[in-house]
N, C-alpha and C positions, 0 to 999 in steps of 0.2 A: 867331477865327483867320481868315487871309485867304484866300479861294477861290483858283484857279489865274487866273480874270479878272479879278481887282484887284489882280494884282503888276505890277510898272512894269518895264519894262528899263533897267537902268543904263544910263549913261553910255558908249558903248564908248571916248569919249576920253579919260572919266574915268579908264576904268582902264587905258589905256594907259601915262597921266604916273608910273603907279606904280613900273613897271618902271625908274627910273633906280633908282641902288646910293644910300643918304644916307650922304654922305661924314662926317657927322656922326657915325658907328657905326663901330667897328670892323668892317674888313674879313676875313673870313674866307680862311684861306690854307690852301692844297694843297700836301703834300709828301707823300715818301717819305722814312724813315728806316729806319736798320739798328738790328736790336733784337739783344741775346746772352741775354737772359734769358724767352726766350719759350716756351711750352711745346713741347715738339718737333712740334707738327702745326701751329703757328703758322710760316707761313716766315719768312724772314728779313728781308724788307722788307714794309714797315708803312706803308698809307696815312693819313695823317693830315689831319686837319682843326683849324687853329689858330686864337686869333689873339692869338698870342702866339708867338713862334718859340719858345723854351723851354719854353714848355708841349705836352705832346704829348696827342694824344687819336685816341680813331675817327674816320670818315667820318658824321658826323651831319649833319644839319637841324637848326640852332639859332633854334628858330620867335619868338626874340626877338633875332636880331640880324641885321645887313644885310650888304650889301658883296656884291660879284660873286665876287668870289675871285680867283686867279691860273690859268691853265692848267694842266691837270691833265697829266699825263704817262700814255702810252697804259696801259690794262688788259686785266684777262680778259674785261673787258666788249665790249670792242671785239672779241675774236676771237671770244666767245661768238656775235655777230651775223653777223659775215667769212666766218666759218669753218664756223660749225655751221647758220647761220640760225634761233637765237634772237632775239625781240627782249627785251631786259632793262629793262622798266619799275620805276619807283621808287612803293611803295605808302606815301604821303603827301604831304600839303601842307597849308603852313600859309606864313603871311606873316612876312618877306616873298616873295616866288616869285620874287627873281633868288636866293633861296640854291641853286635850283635849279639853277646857271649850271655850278656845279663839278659836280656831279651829269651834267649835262649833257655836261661834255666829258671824263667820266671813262666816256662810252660807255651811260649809261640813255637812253633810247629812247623812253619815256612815260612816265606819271604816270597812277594810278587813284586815286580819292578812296572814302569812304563818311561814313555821317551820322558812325559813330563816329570818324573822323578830322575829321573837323571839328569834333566834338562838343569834342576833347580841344584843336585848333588855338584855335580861339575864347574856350573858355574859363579856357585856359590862359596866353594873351597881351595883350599891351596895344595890340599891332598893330591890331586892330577897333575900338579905342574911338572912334577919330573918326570916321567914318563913318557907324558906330551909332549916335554922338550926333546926328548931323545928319540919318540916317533918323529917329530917336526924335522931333528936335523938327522934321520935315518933318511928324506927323501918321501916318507909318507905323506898322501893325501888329507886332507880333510877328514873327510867320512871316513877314508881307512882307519885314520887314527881315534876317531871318535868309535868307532868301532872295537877296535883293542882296548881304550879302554875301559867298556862296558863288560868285555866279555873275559878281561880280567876279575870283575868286580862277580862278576855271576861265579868264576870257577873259584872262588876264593870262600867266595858265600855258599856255595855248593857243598866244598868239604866240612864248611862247621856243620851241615845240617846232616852230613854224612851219616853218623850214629843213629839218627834216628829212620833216617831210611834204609839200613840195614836192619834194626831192632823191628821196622815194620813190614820187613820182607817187599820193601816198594811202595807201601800204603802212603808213606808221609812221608816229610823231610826235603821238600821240593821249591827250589829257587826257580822263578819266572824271567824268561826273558825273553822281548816281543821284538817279532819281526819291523820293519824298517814303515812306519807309517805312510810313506809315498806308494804301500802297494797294495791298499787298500784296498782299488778297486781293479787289481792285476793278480787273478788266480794263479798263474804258471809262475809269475813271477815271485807271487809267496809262496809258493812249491819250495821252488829254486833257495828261496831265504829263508824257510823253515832246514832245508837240508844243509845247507850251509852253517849257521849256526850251530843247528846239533853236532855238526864235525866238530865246527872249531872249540866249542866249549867241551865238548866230551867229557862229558859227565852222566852218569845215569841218573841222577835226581835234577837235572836242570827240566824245565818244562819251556818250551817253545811257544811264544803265547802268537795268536792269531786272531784278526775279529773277526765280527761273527756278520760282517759284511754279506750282501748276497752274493756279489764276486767271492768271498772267501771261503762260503760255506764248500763248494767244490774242492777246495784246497786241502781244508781241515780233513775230508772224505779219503785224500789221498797221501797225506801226512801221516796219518791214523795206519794206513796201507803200507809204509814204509816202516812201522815199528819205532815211527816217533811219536814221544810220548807229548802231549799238544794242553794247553792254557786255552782254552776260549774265550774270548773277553768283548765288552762292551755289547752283553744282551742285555734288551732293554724292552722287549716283548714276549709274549708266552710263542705266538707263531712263529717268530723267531727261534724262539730257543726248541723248540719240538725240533726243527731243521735240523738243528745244532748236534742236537742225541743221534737223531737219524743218519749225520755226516759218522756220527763217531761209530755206532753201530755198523752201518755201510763199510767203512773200512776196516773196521775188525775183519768183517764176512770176505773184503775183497785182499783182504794181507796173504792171505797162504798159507798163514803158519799155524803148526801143531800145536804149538804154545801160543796164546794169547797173554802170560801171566807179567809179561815187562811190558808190554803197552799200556799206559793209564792218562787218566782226562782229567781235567776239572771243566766244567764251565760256569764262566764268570757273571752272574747273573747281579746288574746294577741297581741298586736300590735308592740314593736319598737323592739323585739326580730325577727320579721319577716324580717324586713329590715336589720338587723347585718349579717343575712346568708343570704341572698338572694346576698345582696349586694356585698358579698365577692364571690360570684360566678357570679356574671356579671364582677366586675373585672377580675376576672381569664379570661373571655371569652373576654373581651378589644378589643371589635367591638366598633364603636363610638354610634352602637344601643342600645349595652347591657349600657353603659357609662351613657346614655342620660337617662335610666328609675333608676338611681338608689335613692333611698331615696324615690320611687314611690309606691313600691310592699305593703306597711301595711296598707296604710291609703286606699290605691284602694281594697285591700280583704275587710276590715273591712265595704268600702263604700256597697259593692254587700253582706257581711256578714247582715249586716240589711235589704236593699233587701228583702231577702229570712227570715228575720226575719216578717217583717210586711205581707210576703205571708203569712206563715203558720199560722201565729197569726189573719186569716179571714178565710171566707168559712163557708159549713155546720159546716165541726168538730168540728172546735172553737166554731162556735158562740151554739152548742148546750151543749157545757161546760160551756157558760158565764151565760147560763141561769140556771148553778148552784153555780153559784158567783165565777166561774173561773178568776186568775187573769193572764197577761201575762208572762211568762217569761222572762225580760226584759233582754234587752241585755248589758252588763257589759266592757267597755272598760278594759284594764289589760293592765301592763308592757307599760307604759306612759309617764318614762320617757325618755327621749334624749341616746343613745348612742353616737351620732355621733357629736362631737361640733359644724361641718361643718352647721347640721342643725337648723333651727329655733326651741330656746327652749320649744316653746306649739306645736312641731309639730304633735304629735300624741293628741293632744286635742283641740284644736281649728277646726280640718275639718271635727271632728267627733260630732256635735253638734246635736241632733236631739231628736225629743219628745219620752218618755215612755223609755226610757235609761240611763245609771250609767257610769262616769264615775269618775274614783279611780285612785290618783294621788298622789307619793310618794311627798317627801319635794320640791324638784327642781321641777316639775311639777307645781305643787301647786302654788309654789312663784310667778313664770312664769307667771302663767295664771290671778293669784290674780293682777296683777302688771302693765298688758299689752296684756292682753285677750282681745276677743273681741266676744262681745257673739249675735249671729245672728247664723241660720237654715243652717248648713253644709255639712249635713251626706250626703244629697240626692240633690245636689245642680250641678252634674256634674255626675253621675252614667255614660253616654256615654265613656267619660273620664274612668272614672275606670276601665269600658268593657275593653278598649282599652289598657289601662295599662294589667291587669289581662293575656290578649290574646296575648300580645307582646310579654310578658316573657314566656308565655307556647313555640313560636313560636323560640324565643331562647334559650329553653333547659330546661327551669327551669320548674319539675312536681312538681306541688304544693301540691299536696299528699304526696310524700316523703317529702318536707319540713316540709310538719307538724308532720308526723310521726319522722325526727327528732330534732324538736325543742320540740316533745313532752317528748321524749327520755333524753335531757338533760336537759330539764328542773322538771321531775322526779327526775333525778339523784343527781341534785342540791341539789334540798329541803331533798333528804335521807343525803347527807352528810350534812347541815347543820344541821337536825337532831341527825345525829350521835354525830357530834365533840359537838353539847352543850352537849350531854347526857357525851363524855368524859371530857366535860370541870364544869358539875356537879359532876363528879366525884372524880376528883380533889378536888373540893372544900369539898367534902363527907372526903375525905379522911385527907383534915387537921383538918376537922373540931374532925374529931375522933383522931387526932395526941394531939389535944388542949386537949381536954375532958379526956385526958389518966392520 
């Protein structure tokens, strides 16, 4: 496999040329239709994504087909940002990245990536093949090559969001892309691969995503120090996430610089993973108390998770950062969509609504909220409520310190296996490729 100093930096021209639409492919078109047969919490006009006027469908990412699309007509997306000061990120990508164009002007605002999304892009599409082939018989590695092209896919993505992170002075407009899963619990060595990355992508709106590992919290402290602008991801505890602000603070104070104003954060704070385990242990306990809170535990952390975001983000400390063009480390909803079909499908984003915050919303989220959202001030709208939730379940067993440590734990795990199986499933493809070639 290849170390972090024998990967090559693509081409930034190369993956410029990408971005035209191949007139060759069906174009992907944006409409609204009126539906009468739809469930009554379904409203009554329906965003669609076609490309076939007769054919109707959701708001997807069709990771094998091209075309820019047509203008989209304004959303809840757009007030969700106007109005409330959400920004509404789109969790995925895959090639090609102008499908992203309607997504674009239907009001998403960024793009987060993970290995597992790429795991599923890559080896699901025909998109990578040339490329791969021409890293494959360049003499590239494995990883090298999986590497190129990922971070093809982020500089490509990076320019469409372009506009918007000029128009927001750096506020918004910011593609994710996460260091190498095997270094989870290697501080220096996410150093090293946070730095590396940001070279090779060189973009100013790319974000460097790192988790929020206790190996990595040291890392993010000194990333933050270097004037890279960092992703937090996979918090899934308040103790945790205090850490988290603290790393990012900390590196402000330990940077140097006279300007603080290109440094920026998010952190990723996971929501409907929380209630999958939690949930499965109030039932185990099947008191009619434990019964009564369930579906209750994600949206009640994340409500007290901001909380304590808008504490630390005032005070002396803060405000003697702002006066060096410190910006906040905004808080990032994550893992948004639905497990449970029991539940209402904008559950985890509709009560999480609140100003100087991100939320990042796979396809079904998305659609959901596009469709049948409802965009007004949520986050802070009941915090007694969430106390009360939060204190309930401590009361019936449930240490929310251990949960997080292990949804942290499997959620690691996750992202290395889907790391691995693409890296086996590029190999494969390595391997006929050289069968061909013989």
């Amino acid at each position: 496999m290849a170390t972090i100093s024998r990967l090559t930096t693509p081409s930034p021209a190369a993956s410029a040329s990408t971005l035209k639409p191949r007139s060759s492919q069906p174009k992907t078109l944006i409409g609204f239709y009126s539906g009468s047969t739809f469930n009554a919490k379904v409203s009554s006009s329906k965003l669609a994504v076609r490309t076939n006027p007769a054919i109707r469908g959701p708001l997807v990412v069709r990771c094998s087909q091209g075309g820019n699309g047509s203008p989209a007509k304004r959303t809840v997306l757009h007030d969700l940002y106007e109005k409330e000061g959400q920004s509404p990120w789109y969790d995925n990508l895959c090639r090609p990245v102008t499908d992203l164009l309607p997504l674009i002007a239907s009001g998403v605002r960024g793009v987060t990536s993970n290995p597992a999304i790429f795991q599923k892009a890559i080896s699901s599409s025909n998109a990578y093949n040339d490329q791969f082939r021409e890293l494959v018989q360049s003499g590239k590695d494995i990883e090298a090559a999986y590497w190129e092209l990922v971070v093809k896919d982020i500089q490509d993505a990076c320019k469409l969001f372009e506009s918007i992170y000029d128009e927001t002075d750096g506020g918004d407009g910011y593609v994710s892309v996460e260091v190498s899963p095997r270094l989870a619990d290697d501080t220096q060595g996410t150093v090293e691969a946070a730095k590396w990355l940001h070279k090779v992508v060189n973009r100013p709106n790319v974000y460097i995503k790192i988790p929020a590992t206790s190996a990595c919290v040291p890392s993010i402290k000194e990333v933050i120090s270097l004037g890279i602008s960092v992703n937090v991801t996979l918090i899934f505890s308040l103790s945790r996430y205090e850490a988290v602000i603290d790393a990012y603070l900390d590196g402000l104070e330990a940077s140097g610089l006279s300007d603080l104003s290109r440094i920026t954060s998010v952190a990723s704070f996971f929501v409907s993973r929380v209630d999958t385990l939690i949930d499965k242990k109030l039932e185990k306990i099947g008191s009619p108390e434990a019964l009564d809170v369930r579906g209750k535990a994600a949206v009640a952390q994340a409500a007290l998770a901001y909380q304590l975001y808008q504490k630390k983000f005032s005070g002396p400390r803060w405000e003697a950062l702002v006066k060096k063009g410190a910006k906040k480390q905004r808080v990032l909803w994550a893992s948004t969509s639905v497990k449970n079909p029991a539940y209402p499908d904008t559950l985890y984003v509709a009560p999480l609504i609140g100003p100087d915050s991100v939320s990042t919303m796979p396809d079904q989220a998305l659609q959901a909220f596009i469709d049948h959202g409802t965009v007004s001030r949520t986050i802070d709208s009941n915090v007694s409520e969430a106390e009360g939730v939060y204190s309930a379940l401590e009361k019936l067993g449930i240490d929310w310190n251990d949960v997080g440590i292990q949804l942290e734990l499997e959620g690691v795990d996750s992202f290395k296996k889907s790391f691995e199986s693409l890296l086996d499933t590029l190999q494969e493809k390595a391997n006929s490729l050289k069968l061909i070639s013989l």
